[in-house]
C-alpha positions in Angstrom: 86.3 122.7 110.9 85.2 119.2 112.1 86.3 117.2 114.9 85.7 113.9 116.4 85.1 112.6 119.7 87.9 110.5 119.8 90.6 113.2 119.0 92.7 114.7 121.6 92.1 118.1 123.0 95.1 119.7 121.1 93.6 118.4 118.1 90.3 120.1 118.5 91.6 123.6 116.8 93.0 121.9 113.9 92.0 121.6 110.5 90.8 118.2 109.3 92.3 118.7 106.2 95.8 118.1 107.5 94.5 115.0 108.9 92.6 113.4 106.1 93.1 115.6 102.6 89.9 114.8 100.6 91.8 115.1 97.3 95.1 113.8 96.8 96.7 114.6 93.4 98.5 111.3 92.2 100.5 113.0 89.5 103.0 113.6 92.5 102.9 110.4 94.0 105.9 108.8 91.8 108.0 111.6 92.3 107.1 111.6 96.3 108.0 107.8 96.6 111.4 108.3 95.1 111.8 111.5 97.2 111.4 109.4 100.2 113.2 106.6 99.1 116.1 108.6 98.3 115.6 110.4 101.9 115.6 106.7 103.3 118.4 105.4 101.7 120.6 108.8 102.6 119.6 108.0 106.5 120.3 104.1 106.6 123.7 105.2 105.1 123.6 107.8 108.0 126.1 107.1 111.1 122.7 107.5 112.8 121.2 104.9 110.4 123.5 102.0 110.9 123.1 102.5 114.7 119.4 101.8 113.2 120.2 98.7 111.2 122.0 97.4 114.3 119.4 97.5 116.5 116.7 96.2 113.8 119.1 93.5 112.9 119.3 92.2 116.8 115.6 92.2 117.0 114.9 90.4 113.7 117.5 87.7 114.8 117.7 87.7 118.4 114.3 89.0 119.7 111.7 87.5 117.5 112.7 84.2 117.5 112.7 84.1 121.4 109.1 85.9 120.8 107.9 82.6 119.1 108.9 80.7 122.1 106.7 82.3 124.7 103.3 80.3 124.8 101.0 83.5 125.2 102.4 84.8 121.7 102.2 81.2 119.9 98.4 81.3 120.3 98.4 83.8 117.9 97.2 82.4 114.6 99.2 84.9 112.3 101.8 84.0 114.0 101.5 80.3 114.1 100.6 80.6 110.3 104.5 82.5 110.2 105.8 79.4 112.5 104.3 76.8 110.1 105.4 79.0 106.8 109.1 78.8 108.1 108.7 82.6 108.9 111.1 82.7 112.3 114.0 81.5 110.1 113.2 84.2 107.0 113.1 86.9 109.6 116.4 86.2 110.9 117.6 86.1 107.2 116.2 89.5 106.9 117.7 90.5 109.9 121.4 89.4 108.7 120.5 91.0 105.6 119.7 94.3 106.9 122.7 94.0 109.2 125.2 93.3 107.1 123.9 95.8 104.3 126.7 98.4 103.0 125.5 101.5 101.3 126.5 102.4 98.0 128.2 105.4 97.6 125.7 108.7 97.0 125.8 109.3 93.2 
């Protein structure tokens, strides 16, 4: 077993394995993305999931535009490269995307 210095205490009796695997078999990995694609898409059409895609929606279109207003957060140069790039006003399209998405029905 090896541990860092920078893990918590709880950590200390775990195995790093679980942490960092050293081998990863990538035959698996297609199969895992659409697994947890599938599991995505079966949440966001979830009554528990829209409450999710409300709340993203209202910060993509109210919150982060009012974010690029406040002088502290425009010094920023990734997000003054966004402000330049037109970025506020693709986020809110996002935003209006993702809230007005409808799930298609589970097949």
């Amino acid at each position: 077993m090896t541990t860092a210095l920078w893990w918590p205490p709880s950590w200390a009796s775990r195995d790093i394995r679980w942490v960092y695997p050293r081998h990863v078999d990538l035959r698996i990995l297609p199969e895992a993305i659409y697994r947890r694609r599938q599991e995505a898409l079966h949440f966001l059409a979830s009554p528990a999931g829209e409450r999710w895609r409300r709340r993203a929606a209202w910060v993509l279109i109210v919150v982060l535009p009012v974010a690029f207003r406040i002088p502290a957060v425009r010094r920023h140069w990734a997000l003054r490269l966004l402000e330049i790039a037109g970025g506020a006003a693709v986020l809110v399209k996002l935003g209006q995307a993702v809230r007005d998405w409808t799930p298609s029905p589970a097949g």
